[in-house]
C-alpha positions as CSV (number, residue, x, y, z in Angstrom):
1,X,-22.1,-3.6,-9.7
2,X,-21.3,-4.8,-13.1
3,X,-21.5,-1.8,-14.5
4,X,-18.2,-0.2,-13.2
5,X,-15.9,-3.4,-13.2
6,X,-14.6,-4.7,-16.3
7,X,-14.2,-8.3,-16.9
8,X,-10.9,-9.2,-15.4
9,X,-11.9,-7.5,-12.1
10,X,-15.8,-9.2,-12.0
11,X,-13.3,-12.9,-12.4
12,X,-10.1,-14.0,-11.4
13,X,-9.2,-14.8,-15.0
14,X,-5.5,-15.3,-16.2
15,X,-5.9,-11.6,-17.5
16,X,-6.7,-10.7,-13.9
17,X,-3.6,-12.3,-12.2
18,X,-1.6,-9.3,-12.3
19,X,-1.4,-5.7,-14.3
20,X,2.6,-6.2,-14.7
21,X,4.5,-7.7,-17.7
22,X,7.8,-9.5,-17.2
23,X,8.6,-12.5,-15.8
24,X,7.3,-12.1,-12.4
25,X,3.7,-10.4,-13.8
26,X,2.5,-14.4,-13.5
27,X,3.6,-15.1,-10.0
28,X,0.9,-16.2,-7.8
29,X,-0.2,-12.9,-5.9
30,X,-0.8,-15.1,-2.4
31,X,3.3,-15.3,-2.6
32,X,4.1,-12.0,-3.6
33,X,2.1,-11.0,-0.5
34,X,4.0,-13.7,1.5
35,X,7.3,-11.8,0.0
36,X,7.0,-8.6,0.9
37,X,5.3,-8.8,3.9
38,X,8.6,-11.4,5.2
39,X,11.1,-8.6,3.2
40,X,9.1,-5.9,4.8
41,X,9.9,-7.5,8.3
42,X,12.9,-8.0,7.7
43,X,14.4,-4.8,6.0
44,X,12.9,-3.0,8.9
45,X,14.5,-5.2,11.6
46,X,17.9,-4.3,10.2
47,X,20.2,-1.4,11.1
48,X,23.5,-2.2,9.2
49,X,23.9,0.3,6.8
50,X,25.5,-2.3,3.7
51,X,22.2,-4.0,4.6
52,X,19.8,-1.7,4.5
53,X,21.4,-0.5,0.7
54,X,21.1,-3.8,-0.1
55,X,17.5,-4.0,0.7
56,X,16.9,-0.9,-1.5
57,X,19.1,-2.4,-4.4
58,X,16.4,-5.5,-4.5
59,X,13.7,-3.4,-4.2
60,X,14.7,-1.8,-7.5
61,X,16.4,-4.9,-9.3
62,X,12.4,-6.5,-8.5
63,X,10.9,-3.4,-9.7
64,X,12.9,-3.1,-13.3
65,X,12.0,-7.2,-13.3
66,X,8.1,-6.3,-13.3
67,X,9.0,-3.8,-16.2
68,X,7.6,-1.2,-14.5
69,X,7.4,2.6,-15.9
70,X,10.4,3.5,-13.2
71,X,10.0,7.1,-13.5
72,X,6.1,6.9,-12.6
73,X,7.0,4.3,-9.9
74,X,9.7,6.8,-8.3
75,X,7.3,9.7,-8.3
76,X,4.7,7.9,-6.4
77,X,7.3,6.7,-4.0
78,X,8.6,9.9,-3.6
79,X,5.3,11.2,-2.7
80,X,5.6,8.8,0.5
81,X,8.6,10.2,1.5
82,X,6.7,13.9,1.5
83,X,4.8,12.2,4.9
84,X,8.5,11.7,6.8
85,X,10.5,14.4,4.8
86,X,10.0,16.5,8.3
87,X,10.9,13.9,10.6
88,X,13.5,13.3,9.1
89,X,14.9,16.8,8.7
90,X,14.0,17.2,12.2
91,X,16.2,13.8,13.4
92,X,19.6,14.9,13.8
93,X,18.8,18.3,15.4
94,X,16.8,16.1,18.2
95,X,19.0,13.2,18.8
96,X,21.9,13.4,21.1
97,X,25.2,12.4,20.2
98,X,28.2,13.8,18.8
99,X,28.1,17.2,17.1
100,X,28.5,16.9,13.0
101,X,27.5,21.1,12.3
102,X,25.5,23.6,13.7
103,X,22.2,25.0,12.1
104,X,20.7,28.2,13.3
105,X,22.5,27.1,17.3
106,X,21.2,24.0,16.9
107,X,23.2,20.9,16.8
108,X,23.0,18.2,14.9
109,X,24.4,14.8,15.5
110,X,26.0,12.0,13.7
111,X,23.6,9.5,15.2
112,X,20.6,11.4,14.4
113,X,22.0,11.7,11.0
114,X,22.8,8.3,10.4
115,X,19.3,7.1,12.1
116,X,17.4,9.4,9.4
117,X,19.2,7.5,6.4
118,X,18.7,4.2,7.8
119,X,14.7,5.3,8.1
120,X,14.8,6.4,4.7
121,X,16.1,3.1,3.6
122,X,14.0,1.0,5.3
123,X,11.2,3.3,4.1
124,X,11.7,3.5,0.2
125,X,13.1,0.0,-0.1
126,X,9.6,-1.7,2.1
127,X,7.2,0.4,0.4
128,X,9.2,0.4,-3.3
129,X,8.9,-3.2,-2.2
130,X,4.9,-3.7,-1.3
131,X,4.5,-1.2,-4.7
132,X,5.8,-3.4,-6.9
133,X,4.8,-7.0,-5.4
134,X,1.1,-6.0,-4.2
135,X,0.5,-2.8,-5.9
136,X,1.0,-4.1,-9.3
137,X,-2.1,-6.7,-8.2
138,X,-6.1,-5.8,-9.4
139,X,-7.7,-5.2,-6.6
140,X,-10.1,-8.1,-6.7
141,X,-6.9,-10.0,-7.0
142,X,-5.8,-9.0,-4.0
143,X,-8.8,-9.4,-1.9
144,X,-9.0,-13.3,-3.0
145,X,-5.6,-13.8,-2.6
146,X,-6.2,-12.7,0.9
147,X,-8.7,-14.5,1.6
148,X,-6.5,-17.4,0.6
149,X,-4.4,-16.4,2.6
150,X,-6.5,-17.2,5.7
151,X,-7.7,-13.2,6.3
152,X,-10.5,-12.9,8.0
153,X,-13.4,-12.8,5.6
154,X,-14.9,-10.2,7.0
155,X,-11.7,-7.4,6.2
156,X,-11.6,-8.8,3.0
157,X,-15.3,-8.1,2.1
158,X,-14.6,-4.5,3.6
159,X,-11.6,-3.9,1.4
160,X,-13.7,-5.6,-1.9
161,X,-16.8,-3.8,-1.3
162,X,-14.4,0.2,-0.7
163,X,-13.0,-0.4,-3.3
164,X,-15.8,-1.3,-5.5
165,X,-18.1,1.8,-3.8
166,X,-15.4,4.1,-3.6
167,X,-16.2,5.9,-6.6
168,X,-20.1,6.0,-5.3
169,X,-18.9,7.7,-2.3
170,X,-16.7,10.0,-4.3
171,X,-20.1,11.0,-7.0
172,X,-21.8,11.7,-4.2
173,X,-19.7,14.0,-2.3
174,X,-19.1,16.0,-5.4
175,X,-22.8,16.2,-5.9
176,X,-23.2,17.6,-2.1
177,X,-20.4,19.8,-2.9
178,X,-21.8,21.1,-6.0
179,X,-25.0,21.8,-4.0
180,X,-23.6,23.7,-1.8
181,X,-21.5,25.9,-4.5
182,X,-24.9,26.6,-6.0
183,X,-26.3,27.8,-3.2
184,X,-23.2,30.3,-2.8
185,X,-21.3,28.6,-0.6
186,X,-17.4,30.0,-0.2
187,X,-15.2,28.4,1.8
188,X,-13.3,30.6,4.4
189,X,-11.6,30.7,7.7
190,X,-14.9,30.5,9.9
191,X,-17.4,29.0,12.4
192,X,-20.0,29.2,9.1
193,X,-17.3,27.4,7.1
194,X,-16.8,24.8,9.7
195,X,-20.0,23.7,10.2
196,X,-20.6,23.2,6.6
197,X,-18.1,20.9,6.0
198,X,-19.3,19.3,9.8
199,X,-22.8,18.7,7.7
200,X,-21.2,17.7,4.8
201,X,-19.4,14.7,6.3
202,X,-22.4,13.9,8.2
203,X,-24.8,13.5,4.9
204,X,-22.1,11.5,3.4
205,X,-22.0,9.2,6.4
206,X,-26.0,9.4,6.4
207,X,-26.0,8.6,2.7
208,X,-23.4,5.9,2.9
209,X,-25.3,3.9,5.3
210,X,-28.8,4.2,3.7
211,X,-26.6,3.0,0.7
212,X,-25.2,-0.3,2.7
213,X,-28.4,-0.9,4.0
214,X,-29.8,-1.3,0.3
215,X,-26.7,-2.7,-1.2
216,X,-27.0,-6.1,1.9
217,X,-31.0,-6.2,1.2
218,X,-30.2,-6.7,-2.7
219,X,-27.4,-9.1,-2.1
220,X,-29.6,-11.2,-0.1
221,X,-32.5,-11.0,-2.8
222,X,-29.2,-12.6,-4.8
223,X,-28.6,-15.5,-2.5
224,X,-25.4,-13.6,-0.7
225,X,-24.7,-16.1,1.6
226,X,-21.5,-14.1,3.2
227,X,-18.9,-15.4,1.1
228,X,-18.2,-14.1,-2.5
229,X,-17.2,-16.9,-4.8
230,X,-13.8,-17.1,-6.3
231,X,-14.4,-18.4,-9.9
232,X,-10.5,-19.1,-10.7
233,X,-8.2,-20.9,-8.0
234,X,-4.7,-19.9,-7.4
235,X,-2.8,-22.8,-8.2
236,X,1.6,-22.6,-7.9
237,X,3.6,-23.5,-11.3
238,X,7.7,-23.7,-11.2
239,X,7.7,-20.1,-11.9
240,X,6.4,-19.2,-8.6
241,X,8.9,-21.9,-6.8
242,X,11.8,-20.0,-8.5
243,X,10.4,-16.9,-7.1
244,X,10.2,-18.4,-3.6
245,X,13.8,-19.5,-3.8
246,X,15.3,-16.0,-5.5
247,X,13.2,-14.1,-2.9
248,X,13.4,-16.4,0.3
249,X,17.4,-16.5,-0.4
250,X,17.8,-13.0,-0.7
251,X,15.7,-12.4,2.7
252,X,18.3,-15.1,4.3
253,X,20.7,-13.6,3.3
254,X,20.1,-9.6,4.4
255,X,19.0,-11.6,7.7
256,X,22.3,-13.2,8.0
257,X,24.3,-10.2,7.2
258,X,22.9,-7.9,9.4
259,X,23.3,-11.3,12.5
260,X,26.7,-11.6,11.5
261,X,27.4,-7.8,11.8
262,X,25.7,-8.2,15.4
263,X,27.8,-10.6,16.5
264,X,31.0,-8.7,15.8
């Protein structure tokens, strides 16, 4: 196992708090979790429009604070968007209301329009959001923080050990998949086809649980106990309490905007 992780990952050093720079590349990765999983739930409670921009507009004022590449950052947001690009198209022409122009004899509404921006909104400034606060985060890091967090142990040791044997997996199916190229396999539209790649996930799943079985009997050879020890503690510092007050203020406030829009 200590062959594919490099130092930081194998502790939770001070070099493995977080991959960002900036001022908030230090804060304590159990409350960046606690922040955008609170912004997350509120951003998508909210329907106000002003609200919703708003929401965006912190998403990106927090992701220039983490000095993030913003051009890499965007393109890997906008490849989210690619999974509700349809639905979204598809929104106005499905939802009644009144008529805004006519496509092809279909109708498309002003509700269904303005219900597809506030989805894309909520969409880009959550995940932007969760990107920046938790994706910046080694994955290690996030695992303990979890488990700090009070996460069942048990998710957290699945998410530690895919991400540690994800690459395995990924060796091994293009080993398989080699194997079957040199044995002239072609893939095309057929039943042959089909069952090949039927047999292919079924190795892998064969493989992967031989694997498991050997990786638990070696741990237990290494006193594996079921806990995996956390050699660093999380600990706050005033940083992170100015953090909690910028963020928890900002979430009050899109909270209250959207209430008081409500109640007019």
């Amino acid at each position: 196992m200590g062959h594919v992780l490099t130092g930081s990952e194998k502790t939770l050093g001070a070099s493995a708090v977080s991959t960002a720079a900036g001022f908030m590349g230090a804060i304590d990765p159990r409350l960046r979790i606690v922040a955008a999983a609170a912004f997350a739930v509120v951003v998508v409670a909210c329907n106000w429009m002003p609200v919703l921009i708003l929401g965006l507009a912190v998403s990106v004022g927090v992701m220039l604070a983490m000095q993030l590449p913003v051009g890499r950052t965007l393109k890997r947001m906008a490849a989210m968007d690619s999974f509700i690009i349809f639905m979204l198209v598809l929104l106005p022409f499905t939802m009644p209301g009144e008529p805004v122009f006519t496509l092809w004899g279909l109708e498309a509404s002003w509700e269904g329009l303005f219900k597809a921006i506030a989805i894309a909104l909520k969409a880009n400034a959550v995940i932007l959001m969760l990107m920046v606060l938790v994706g910046t985060m080694e994955p290690v890091t996030l695992g303990h923080a979890l488990h700090a967090l009070r996460v069942p142990a048990a998710l957290v040791h699945l998410l530690l050990f895919t991400i540690r044997y994800i690459e395995v997996l990924h060796a091994e199916y293009s080993r398989l998949r080699m194997a079957m190229k040199a044995r002239g396999f072609r893939p095309t539209s057929s039943m042959h086809t089909y069952r090949s790649f039927g047999y292919l996930v079924g190795m892998m799943l064969v493989r992967a649980l031989e694997r498991s079985e050997r990786i638990l009997d070696a741990m237990k050879c290494r006193g594996f106990t079921g806990t995996i020890p956390l050699l660093a503690k999380f600990e706050l510092t005033g940083r992170d309490a100015a953090f909690a007050v910028a963020m928890g203020g900002v979430i009050v406030m899109l909270a209250a905007m959207e209430l008081a829009h409500v109640l007019v």
